[in-house]
C-alpha positions as CSV (number, residue, x, y, z in Angstrom):
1,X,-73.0,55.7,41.7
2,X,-73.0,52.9,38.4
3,X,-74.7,54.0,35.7
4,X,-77.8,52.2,34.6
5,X,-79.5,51.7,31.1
6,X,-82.7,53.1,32.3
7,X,-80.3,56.8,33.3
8,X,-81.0,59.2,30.5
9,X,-78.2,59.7,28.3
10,X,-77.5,63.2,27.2
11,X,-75.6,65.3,24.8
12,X,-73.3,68.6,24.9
13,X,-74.0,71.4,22.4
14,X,-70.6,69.7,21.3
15,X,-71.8,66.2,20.7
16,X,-74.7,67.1,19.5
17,X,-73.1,69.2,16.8
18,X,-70.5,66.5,15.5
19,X,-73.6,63.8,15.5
20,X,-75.5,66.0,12.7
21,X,-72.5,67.3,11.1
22,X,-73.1,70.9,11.8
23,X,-71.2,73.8,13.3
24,X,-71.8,74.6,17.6
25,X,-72.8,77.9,16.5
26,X,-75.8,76.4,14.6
27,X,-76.8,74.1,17.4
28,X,-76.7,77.1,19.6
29,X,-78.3,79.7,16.9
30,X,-81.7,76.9,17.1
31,X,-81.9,77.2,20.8
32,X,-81.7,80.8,20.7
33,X,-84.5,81.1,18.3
34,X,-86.7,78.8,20.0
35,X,-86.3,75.5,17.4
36,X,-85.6,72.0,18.0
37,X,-84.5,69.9,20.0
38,X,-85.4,70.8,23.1
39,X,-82.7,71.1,25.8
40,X,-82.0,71.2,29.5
41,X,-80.1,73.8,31.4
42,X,-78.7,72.3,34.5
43,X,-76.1,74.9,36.7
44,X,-74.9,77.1,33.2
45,X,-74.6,73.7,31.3
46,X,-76.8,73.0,28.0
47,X,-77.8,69.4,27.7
48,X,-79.6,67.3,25.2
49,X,-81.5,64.0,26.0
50,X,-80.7,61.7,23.9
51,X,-83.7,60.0,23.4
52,X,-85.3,63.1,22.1
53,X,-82.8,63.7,19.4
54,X,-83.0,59.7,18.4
55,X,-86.6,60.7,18.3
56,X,-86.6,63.9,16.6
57,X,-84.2,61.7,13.7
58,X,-86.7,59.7,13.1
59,X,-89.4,62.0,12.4
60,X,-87.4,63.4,10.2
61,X,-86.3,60.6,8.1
62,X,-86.9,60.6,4.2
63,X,-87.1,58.0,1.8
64,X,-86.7,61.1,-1.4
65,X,-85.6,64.3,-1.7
66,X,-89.0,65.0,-3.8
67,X,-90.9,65.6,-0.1
């Protein structure tokens, strides 16, 4: 089946991770306590939409550390 643009992209634990620079084990240690992003668990495998982390970035943006 070809992929289409309006197909939800999503991220590993893995990709997710090496997008915001941080460790697995951190990525897994929010989920476990219940923190953003939220994720999907489809047959043992963790996923991430990618539209909600794009969207969780920008909520999240700063213009100063001073905030």
């Amino acid at each position: 089946m070809a992929s289409t643009s309006e197909e939800p992209i999503y991220l590993t634990t893995e990709e997710l991770a090496n997008r915001w620079r941080v460790s697995t084990s951190s990525v897994s240690k929010w989920r476990v306590q219940g923190k953003p992003p939220i994720f999907f668990q489809i047959n043992g495998t963790i996923l991430y939409k990618l539209a909600d982390i794009k969207d969780l970035e920008k909520a999240n943006r700063k213009s100063s550390t001073s905030n």
